[in-house]
Steps between C-alpha positions, in 0.01 A plus 500: 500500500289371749723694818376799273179406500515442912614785546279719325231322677658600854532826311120546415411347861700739700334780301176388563578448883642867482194646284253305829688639715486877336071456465467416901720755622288738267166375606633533833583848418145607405338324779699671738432832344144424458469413894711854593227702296240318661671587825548833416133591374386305876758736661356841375117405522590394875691846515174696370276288663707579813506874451178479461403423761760727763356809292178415640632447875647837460193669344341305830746665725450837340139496592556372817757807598253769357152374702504713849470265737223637739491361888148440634254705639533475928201597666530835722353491872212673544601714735321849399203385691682486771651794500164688409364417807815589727576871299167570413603611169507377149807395322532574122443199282802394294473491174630198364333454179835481243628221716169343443448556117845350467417190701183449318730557130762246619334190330713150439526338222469202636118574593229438239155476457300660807164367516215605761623552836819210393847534394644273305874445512655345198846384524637578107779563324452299157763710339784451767387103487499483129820613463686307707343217368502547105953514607495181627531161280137302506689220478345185433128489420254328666142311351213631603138432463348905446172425647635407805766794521259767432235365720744508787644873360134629533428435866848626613452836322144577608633642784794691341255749310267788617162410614326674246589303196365104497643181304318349288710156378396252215718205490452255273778212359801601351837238394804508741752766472844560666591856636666545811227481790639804751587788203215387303230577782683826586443603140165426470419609835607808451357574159154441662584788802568709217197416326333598814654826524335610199164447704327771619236454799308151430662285224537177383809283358423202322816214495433226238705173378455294211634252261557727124713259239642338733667776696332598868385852522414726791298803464534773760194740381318806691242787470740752588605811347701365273922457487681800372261767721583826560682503876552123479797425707843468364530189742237293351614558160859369629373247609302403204859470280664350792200210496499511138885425483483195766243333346665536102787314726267200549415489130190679576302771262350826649207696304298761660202696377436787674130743443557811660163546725387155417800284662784226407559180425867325544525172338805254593565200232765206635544244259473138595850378364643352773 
């Protein structure tokens, strides 16, 4: 009786042991297939992000093959004088007035915002710059105190925007945040030149910070014609959703209100859960 009983002890322990064995290599099982759809789902928004981004390069490319690239003007010797006074005789002016109206329609995109007797030439390509960076990782996120950070964001872009529109900052306290530094700036910077863009002759943009229940918030406001205008540039407004997606990435909000004729206001909430 009692080798029985052992051995349907030994019984009951080996099934046990077996049953163990049966729940790990099923948890197992499910953890492995949880990490492979994880994988997967990083694999394809890497592939879109990716595809992205060589659409754009090719759009890029595109643009670049169609624009007639024009050499410079050489300046002709002045030689009819010259010869005026050893013939006698006129020589028929030449007419070169196409050549000229093309030369003077050949503008570059790359110039903006002539002022007076100035030029001034404004390195930009927020969309190009955007992209590549909203297809890269942020990777970790840094603190940051926001008065600071937009203090120093202000006096590097007052040279980056035409001459005719002024900044007009209010900075007051707002709690610490953490974004990434480098793609945050870009985003912000270039929502203000697009602000600006909306700005015709003298204007004024207004950037503000503040402390609102407990989140920091920067307002990017002007007294331009308003976003959504008629002839507003299919540039600015992809660079508005590129800017808008980078900064959702940083667990940042994005409202805009936008008065045609009267101007817009862009407000930017980060919340202070670090």
């Amino acid at each position: 009786m009692a080798q029985s009983n052992y051995s349907f002890t030994a019984f009951e322990r080996e099934r046990m042991i077996w049953i163990a064995v049966v729940v790990v290599l099923t948890f197992l099982c499910i953890t492995i297939d949880v990490l492979r759809r994880r994988q997967q789902k990083r694999g394809r928004k890497s592939y879109n992000a990716q595809k992205e981004k060589i659409n754009y390069l090719e759009d890029k490319v595109r643009e670049l093959e169609e624009i007639q690239v024009k050499p410079s003007k050489v300046n002709k010797p002045k030689i009819q004088d010259e010869i005026i006074e050893m013939s006698g005789e006129y020589l028929p002016e030449i007419e070169d007035s196409k050549t000229d109206l093309q030369d003077e329609a050949y503008t570059s995109s790359r110039l903006m915002g002539v002022h007076g007797d100035s030029l001034k030439v404004i390195e930009n390509d927020d969309v190009g710059e955007l992209t590549m960076v909203s297809t890269h990782n942020f990777g970790k996120l840094k603190e940051i105190q926001p008065q600071e950070f937009m203090e120093e964001l202000i006096d590097d872009l007052k040279d980056k925007i035409p001459e005719n529109v002024s900044i007009d900052s209010q900075i007051g306290g707002a709690p610490k945040v953490k974004v990434n530094p480098n793609s945050f700036t870009k985003a912000i910077n270039a929502l203000i030149r697009c602000s600006a863009h909306t700005i015709e002759g003298n204007g004024k943009i207004t950037i503000s910070l503040y402390a609102s229940l407990g989140e920091a918030q920067i307002s990017i406001s002007d007294n331009g014609r308003g976003w959504g205008y008629d002839g507003q540039s299919t540039e600015d407004i992809k660079t508005l959703d590129l800017a808008k997606k980078i900064l959702k990435a940083q667990n940042a909000t994005f409202d805009m209100n936008a008065q045609k004729g009267k101007g817009t206001e862009m407000v930017i909430s980060i919340s202070n859960k670090l």
